[in-house]
N, C-alpha and C positions, 0 to 999 in steps of 0.2 A: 504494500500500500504506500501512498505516496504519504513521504515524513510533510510535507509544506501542506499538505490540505486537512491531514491530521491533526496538526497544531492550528486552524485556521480552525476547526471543528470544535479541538477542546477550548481557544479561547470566548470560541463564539455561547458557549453552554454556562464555560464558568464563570467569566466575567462582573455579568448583570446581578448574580443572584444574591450578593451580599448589599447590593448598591441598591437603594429604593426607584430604579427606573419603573416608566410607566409602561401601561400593557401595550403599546405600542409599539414598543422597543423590544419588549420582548417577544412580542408577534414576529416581527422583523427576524430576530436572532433565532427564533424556532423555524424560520421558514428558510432560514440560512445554512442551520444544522442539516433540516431534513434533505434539502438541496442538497449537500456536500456528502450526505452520510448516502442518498442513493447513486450518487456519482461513485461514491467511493464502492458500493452495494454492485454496481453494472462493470468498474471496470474491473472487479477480481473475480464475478461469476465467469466471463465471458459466456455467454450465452450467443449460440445460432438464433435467425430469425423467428423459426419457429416455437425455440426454449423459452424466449421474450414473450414472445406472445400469450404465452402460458404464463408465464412465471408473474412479468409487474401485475398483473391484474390482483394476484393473492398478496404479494409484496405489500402492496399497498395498502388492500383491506388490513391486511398485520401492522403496518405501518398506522392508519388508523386507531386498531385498539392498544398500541403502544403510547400513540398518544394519550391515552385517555388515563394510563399507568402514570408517564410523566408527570400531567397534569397533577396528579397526587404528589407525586415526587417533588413537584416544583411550591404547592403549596404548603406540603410539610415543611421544606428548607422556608421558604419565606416566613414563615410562625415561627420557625427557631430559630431564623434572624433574631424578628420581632421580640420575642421572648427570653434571648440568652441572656441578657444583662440581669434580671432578675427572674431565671428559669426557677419555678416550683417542683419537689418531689414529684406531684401529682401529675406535671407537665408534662417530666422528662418520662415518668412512665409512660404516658401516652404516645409521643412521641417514637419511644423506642417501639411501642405493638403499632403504631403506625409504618413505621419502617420496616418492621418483618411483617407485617401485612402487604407490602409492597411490593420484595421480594419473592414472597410468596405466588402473589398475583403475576409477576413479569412469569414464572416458572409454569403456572400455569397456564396463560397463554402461550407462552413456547411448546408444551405439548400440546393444546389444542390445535396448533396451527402446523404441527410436522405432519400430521395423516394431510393435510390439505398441501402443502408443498410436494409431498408425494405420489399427488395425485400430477401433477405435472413437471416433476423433474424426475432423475433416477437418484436412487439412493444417495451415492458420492454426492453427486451437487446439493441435495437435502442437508448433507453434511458439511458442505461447504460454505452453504449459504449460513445456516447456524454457527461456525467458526466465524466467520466474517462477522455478525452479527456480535456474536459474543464478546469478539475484541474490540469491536468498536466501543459496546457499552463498558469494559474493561477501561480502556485507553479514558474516555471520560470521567468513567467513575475516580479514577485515579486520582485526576487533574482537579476534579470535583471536590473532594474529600480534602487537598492540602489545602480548598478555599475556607473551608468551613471546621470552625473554630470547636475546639473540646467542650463540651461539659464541664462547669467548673464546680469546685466543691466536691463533700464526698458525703 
């Protein structure tokens, strides 16, 4: 994968989310990620015309209920923006079964949607398309995680 559109990707995700920008901007920067993440999604499937044809139509509906995973994603880091300075016990409990709810949810969407990928690619590429996939959300989570500050207190 190319190292400049990677880093073009995870600045675009990390950036905003500590900073109070408005939903604008952040529209903006989600429609940037998802640009770049299926640039990045077509030029390592390599897919023939016909695999294409097949393949973005589910891409996308996955692509879809991914976002709708984010969107939690994005809301919980913005409440614990919000809330770090004087985060409550009760908070961070929440917080934390919110984040493994989340996890949880990305995992099973990803099984929901392998029997549908299979339906129109072969196995390998099934699996390649989910490596791909995977490291992308790796590579971000990564970059993600040094923006956002510890838990303080014990």
């Amino acid at each position: 994968m190319k190292k400049m559109t990677l880093a073009i990707l995870v600045l675009a995700i990390s950036a905003p989310l500590f900073a109070q920008s408005q939903t604008d901007v952040m529209e903006m920067t989600r429609d940037v990620i998802r640009t770049e993440r299926k640039a990045l999604v077509a030029a390592n499937m390599q897919l023939n015309d016909a695999e294409s044809n097949m393949f973005w139509p589910v891409y996308n509906e996955y692509q879809d209920e991914t976002r709708k995973i984010a969107d939690r994603r994005l809301k919980l880091l913005q409440s614990y923006a919000y809330a770090y300075e004087n985060l409550t016990e009760t908070q961070a409990e929440a917080f934390l079964q919110e984040s493994m709810d989340i996890q949880k949810a990305k995992l099973e969407l990803r099984q929901t949607f392998v029997p549908k990928f299979r339906e129109v690619l072969s196995p390998k590429m099934v699996a390649r398309f989910f490596q791909i996939d995977s490291k992308l959300d790796v590579i971000i989570e990564y970059d993600l995680v040094g923006e956002i500050p510890l838990v303080r207190g014990k």
